[in-house]
C-alpha positions as CSV (number, residue, x, y, z in Angstrom):
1,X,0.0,0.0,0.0
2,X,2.3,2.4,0.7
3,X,5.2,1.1,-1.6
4,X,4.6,4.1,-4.1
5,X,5.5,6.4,-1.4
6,X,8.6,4.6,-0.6
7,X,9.2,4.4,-4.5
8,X,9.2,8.0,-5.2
9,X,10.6,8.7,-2.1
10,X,14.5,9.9,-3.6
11,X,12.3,11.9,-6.1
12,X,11.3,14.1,-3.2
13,X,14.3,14.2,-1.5
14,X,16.0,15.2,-4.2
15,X,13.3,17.6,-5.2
16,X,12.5,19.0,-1.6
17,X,16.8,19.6,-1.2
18,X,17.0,21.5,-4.5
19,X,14.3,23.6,-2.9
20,X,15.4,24.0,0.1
21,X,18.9,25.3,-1.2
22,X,17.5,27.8,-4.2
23,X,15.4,29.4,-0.9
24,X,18.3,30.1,1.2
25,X,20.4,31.3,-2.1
26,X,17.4,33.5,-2.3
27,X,17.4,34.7,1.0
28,X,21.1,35.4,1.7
29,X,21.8,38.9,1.6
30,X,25.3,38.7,-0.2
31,X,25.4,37.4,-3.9
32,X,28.0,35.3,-4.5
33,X,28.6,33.4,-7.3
34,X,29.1,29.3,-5.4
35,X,30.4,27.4,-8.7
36,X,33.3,29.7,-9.8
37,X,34.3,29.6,-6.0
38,X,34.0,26.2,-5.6
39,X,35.8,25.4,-9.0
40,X,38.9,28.0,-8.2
41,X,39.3,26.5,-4.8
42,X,41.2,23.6,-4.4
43,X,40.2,22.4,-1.4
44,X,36.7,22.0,-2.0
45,X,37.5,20.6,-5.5
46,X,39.6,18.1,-3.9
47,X,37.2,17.9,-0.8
48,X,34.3,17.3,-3.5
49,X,36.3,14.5,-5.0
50,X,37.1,13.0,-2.3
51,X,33.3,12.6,-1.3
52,X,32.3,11.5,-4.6
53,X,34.9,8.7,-4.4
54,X,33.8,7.6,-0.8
55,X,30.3,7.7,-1.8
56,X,30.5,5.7,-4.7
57,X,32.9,3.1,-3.3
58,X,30.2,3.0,-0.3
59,X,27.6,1.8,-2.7
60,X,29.6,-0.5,-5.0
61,X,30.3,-2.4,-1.9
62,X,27.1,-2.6,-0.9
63,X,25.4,-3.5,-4.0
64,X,28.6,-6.0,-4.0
65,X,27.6,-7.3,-0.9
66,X,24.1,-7.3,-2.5
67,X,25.1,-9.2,-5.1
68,X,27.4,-12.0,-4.4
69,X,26.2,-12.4,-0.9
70,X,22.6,-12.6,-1.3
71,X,21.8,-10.7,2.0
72,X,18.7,-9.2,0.8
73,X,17.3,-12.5,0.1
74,X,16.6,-13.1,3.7
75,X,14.6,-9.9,4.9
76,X,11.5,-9.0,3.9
77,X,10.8,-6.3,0.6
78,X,10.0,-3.6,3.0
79,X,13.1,-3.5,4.5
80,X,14.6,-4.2,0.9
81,X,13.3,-0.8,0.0
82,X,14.6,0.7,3.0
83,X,18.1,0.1,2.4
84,X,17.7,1.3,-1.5
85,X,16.3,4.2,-0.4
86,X,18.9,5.0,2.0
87,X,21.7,4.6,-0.3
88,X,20.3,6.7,-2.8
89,X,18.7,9.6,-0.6
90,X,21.5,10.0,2.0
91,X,24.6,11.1,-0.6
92,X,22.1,13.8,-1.9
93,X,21.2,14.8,1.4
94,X,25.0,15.0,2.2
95,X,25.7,16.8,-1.1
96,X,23.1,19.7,-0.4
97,X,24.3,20.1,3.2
98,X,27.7,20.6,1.5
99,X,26.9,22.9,-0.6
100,X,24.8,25.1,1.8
101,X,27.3,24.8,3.9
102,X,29.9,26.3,1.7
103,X,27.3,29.0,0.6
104,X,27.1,30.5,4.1
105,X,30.7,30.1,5.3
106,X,31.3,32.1,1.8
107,X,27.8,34.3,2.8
108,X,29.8,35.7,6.4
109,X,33.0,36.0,4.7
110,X,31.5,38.7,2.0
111,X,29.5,40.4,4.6
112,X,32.9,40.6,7.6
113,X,34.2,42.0,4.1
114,X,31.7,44.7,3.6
115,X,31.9,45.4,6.7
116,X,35.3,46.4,7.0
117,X,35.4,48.4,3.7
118,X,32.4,50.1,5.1
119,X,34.7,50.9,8.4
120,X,37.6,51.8,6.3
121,X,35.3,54.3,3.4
122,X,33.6,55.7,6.7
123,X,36.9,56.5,8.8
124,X,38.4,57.8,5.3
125,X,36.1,60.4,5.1
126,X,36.3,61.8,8.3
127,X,39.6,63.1,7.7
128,X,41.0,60.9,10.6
């Protein structure tokens, strides 16, 4: 009965995550542009990667284990589509926390930078 929930399930995660992120880009203050700081930075390129890799190594295992081992065979098909769920839901849950995260951290940074030109125009003009 409630399979087709459970089916389109990553469909609204991913869906209700792509949402969620385009709101708080749309609500932050500062404008920044994420891709071209992501792609000039090395660390979160290589950060990025890095995830990517563990992510995919995570679910070649399991569908590995899947596979050859024949563990699904033994539960029952609810909790069968518990566990495909889960491997596809939770790396784009982690890959929109990512990329939120980086969006504020780079969010404070161009506003403590505003900030201080504002300090620096204002004191300039005082003659000090």
């Amino acid at each position: 009965m409630y399979y087709n929930f459970l089916l389109g399930l990553p469909a609204r995660v991913l869906y209700l995550c792509v949402i969620s992120f385009v709101i708080m880009r749309r609500n932050s203050t500062v404008q920044i542009d994420l891709f071209n700081y992501i792609v000039k930075n090395k660390f979160f390129i290589y950060g990025f990667i890095l995830m990517i890799l563990v992510r995919i190594s995570l679910v070649t295992y399991v569908v590995k284990l899947i596979e050859r081992n024949n563990i699904l065979i033994y539960i029952q098909f609810i909790e069968k589509l518990y566990i495909i769920i889960g491997i596809i839901c939770i790396p784009i849950i982690f890959i929109t926390l990512l990329l939120m995260f980086v969006n504020n951290l780079l969010c404070k940074e161009q506003i403590k930078l505003q900030v201080y030109e504002n300090i620096l125009s204002s004191s300039g003009s005082n003659g000090y």
